[in-house]
N, C-alpha and C positions, 0 to 999 in steps of 0.2 A: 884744605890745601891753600898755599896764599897765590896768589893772582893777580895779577899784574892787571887791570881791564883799559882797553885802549879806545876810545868812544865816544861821540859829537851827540848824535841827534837822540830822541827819545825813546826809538825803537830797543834803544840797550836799558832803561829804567824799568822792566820788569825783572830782567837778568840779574841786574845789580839788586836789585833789592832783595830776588830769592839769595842772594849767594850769601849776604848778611844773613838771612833766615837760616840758613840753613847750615851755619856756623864757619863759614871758608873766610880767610883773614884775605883781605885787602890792601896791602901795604902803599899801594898808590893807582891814583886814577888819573891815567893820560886822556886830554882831548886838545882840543884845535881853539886857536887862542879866540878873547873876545874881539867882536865885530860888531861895525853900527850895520843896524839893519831900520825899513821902514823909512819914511820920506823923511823923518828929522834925523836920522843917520843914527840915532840912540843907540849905544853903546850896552850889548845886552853877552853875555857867555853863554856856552851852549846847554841843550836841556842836561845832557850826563852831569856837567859841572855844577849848575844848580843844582841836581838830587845828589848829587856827591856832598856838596858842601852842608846840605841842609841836617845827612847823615852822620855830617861830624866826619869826614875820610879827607886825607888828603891826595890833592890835584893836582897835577903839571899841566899848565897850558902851553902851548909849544907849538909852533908855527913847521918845525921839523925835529920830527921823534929821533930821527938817525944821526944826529948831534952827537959826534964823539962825546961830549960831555954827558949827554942825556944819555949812551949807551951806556958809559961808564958807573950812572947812577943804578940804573936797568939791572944791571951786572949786581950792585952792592946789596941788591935786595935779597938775591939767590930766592927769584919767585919762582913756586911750579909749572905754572902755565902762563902765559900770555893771553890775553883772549879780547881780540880785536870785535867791536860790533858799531858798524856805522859809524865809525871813526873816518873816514876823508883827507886819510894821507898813505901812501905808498909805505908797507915796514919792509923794511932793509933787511938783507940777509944779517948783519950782524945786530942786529935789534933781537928779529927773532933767534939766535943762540944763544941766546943769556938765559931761555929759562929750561929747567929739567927736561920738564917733559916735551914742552910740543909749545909751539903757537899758532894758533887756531882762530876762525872767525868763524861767525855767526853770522848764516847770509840768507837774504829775504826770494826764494825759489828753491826749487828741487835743480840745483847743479848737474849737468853741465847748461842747463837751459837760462836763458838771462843770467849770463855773464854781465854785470858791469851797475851801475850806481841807482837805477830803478827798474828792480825787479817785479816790486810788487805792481806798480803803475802799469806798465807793459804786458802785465798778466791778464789785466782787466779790459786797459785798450786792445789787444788781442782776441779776448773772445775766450779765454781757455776754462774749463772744469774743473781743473784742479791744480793745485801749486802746494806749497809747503816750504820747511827752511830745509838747511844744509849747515852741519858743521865741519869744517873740514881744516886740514895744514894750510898754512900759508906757506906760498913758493911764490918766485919772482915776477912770475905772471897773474894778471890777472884774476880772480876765482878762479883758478884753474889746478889745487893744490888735491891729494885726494881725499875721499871722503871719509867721514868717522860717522855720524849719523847723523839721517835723513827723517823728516816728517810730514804727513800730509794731512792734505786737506780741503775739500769742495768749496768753490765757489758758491755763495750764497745769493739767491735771485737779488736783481739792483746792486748788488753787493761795491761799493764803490772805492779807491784806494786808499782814501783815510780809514775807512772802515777796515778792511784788508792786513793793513797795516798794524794796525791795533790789534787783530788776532795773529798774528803771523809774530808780532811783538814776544804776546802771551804762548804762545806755543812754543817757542825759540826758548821759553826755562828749562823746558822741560826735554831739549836735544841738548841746550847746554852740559843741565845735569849727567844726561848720559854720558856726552862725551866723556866727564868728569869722574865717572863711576870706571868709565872703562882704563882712563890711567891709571886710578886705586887699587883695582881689582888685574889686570892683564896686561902689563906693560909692554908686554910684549907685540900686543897687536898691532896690527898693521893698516891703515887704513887703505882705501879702496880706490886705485885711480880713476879718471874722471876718462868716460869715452870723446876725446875733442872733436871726432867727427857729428857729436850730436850738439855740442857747442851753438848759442845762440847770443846774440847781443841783445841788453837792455843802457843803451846810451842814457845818459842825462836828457832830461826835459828840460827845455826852456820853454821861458813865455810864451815864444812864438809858434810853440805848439800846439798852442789852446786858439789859437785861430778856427772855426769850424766852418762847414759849406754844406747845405743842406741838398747839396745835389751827389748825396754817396747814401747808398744803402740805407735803411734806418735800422740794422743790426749794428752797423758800423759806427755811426755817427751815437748809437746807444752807449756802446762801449765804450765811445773815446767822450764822450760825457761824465760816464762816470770813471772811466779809468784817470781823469785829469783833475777830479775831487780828491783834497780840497786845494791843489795848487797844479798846476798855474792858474786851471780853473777854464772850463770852454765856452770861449767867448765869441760873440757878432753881435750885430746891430738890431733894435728890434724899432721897425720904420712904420708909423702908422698910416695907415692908407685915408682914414679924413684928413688929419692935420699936415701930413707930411713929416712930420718932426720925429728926428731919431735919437736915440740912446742907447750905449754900450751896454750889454749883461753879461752876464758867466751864470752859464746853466749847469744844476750845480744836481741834476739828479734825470733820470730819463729813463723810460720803459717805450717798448711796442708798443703803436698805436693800434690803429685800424687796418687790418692784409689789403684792402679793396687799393686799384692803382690808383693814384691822386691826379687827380685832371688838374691840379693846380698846379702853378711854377713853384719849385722846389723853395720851401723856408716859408711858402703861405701856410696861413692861419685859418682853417676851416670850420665849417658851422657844430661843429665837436670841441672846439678849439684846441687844435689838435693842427699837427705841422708836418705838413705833404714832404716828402724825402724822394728820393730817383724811385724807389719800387712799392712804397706804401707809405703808412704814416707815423709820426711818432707823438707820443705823448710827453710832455715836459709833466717834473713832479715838481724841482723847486728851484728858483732862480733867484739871483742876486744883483740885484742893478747897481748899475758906479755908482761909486758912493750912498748907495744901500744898503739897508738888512736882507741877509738870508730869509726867503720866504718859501710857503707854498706856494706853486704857479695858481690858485684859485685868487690868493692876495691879490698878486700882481695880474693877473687878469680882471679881477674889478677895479682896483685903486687905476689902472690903464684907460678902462673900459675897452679892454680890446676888443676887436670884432671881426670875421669872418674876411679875408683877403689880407691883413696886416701881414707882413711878412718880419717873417728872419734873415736877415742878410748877412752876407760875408763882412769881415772889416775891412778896408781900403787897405 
């Protein structure tokens, strides 16, 4: 089939690469133009556009797909499908009529649940069991278009959202595919609308979400550890109780500690080394200090020398 793929971040580079595999023509790869990113502003394009170009395919980068002119190009290709994945721009009703069959995305959750631009993140910070993708039509609202085919899939203990992401990536070929089979095979089918009363939000994360306070649950405060890996990343202070002296970190992995109630004030470091929360305790695995390497928390507990009262603090 040829295929139009509409797509920014990395989550679509397994997609893209089976559809090559698997002999589907390609005639152009839409993403979102380049942008400086990082404290020196460097000027980098997105991951699709790099495995695109690397591929030998060509790209439009495009700050707005819905460009009469970019429509008109859309149109000249006479693609079968469309097929948006973590692309981060709104398609226009007349975008999506340019191709045969259908335009479609590939989205990170079991639809109608985590509607919106981090699904997988929200899954983890949540607490939930199990999640999977969603491919479905695109309509003018939101994730909200109906569905063509769904996949699942258990959450894995510690399981964190880079991690997540990365299988949720690899399993999404293999809904894609279907989708694909089923306009080959059944054109006529219909996909399946979405219940909106079961409708859920997964907003954007910002930085300011990775603020953490160790006076909530240690289920919670587990979750939103790792469901914040590896970005924005859950951050406070880690204040030593000899010196005084403090430093920023992002904890960048986290388990149950100890069930017994912590006599200590919540974010103390106890003779376990191990971090009293409102109802019990938690175990850090691995953390990253400003301007840091990613470590085991065993590292950073000796290169510290932490000790038994040092706390974890909120950040001002």
């Amino acid at each position: 089939m040829r295929i139009v793929l509409m797509a920014s971040g990395d989550f679509a580079i397994p997609t893209l690469r089976s559809l090559l595999d698997r002999g589907h023509e390609l005639p152009l790869v839409v993403t979102q133009p380049d942008r400086g990113s990082g404290r020196g502003r460097k000027v980098q394009c997105t991951a699709t556009k790099a495995k695109a170009l690397e591929l030998g395919l060509e790209v439009l980068a495009t700050p707005n797909i819905n460009d009469p002119e970019i429509v008109k190009r859309l149109r000249s290709l006479k693609a079968d499908v469309g097929l948006a994945i973590a692309f981060g721009q709104k398609i226009g009703a007349e975008v999506r009529g340019v191709f045969a069959h259908d335009c479609i995305n590939l989205h990170a959750s079991l639809l109608p649940k985590y509607r919106g631009a981090a699904p997988f993140q929200w899954c983890v910070i949540n607490g939930d069991e199990e999640t999977g993708v969603t491919t479905f039509r695109l309509v003018d609202r939101m994730d909200a278009g109906p569905i063509y085919v769904q996949r699942r899939t258990m959450l894995r203990a510690q399981e964190r959202a880079c991690e997540l992401h990365d299988r949720l990536a690899a399993i999404g070929v293999d809904a894609v595919h279907a989708t694909l089979e089923i306009f080959e095979s059944n054109p006529e089918f219909q996909p399946v609308p979405q219940d909106d009363t079961l409708a859920t939000r997964a907003p954007k994360i910002a930085k300011e979400d990775g603020h953490v306070r160790f006076d909530q649950p240690a289920a919670v405060l587990v979750n939103k550890i790792n469901g914040l890996w590896d970005w924005p990343g859950a951050r406070c202070e880690f204040v030593s109780k000899v010196t005084g002296k403090s430093e920023t970190v992002m904890l960048a992995m986290a388990r149950l500690g100890a069930s017994d109630k912590p006599a200590e004030k919540p974010g103390t470091v106890d003779f376990r080394r191990q971090v009293a929360t409102a109802d019990q305790y938690l175990e850090i695995l691995e953390v990253k200090p400003s301007g840091g390497r990613l470590m085991p928390f065993e590292d950073y507990v000796n290169g510290r020398r932490i000790q038994p009262g040092d706390l974890f603090a909120p950040i001002d």
